[in-house]
C-alpha positions, 0 to 999 in steps of 0.5 A: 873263262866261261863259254859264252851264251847266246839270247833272243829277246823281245821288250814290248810296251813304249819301245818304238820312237823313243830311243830303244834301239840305240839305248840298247846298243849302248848298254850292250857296248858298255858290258861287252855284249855282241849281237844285233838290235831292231825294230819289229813291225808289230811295235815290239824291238827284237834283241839278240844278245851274245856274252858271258852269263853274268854280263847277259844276266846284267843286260836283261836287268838294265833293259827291264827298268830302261832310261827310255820308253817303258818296256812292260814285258821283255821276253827271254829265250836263250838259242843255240848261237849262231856265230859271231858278231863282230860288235852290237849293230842297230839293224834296219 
């Protein structure tokens, strides 16, 4: 099994007040991602994402063309990881 990886991202554009957030969970929930989803109070939403590479690389593909809003730049920067998440949580 590959060793799982750890991602910051930041999605920019329509992100607020249109169902991102939870549109991000379920996406990570579907593929098996951990990590945390939230809102940032200069408009962008904050992800950090844990997984194997290629269901992380398939996260990012789904959240660059999202059902909701309109992200028109999403940031990616992979992290040391920083333990384990226990599922995909909205944060406040």
């Amino acid at each position: 099994m590959p060793r799982e990886k750890e991602i910051c991202l930041y999605l920019s554009g329509q992100v607020q007040g249109v169902g991102m957030r939870q549109y991000v969970q379920r996406q990570a929930s579907r593929i098996g991602i951990k990590g945390w989803v939230r809102n940032l109070p200069d408009g962008k939403v904050k992800c950090m994402a844990q997984g194997a590479p290629e269901t992380l690389e398939d996260f990012v593909k789904n959240l660059r063309a999202p059902r909701v809003g309109r992200v028109d730049h999403l940031e990616k920067e992979e992290v040391e990881s920083l333990g384990e998440y226990s599922g995909f949580s909205i944060e406040p």
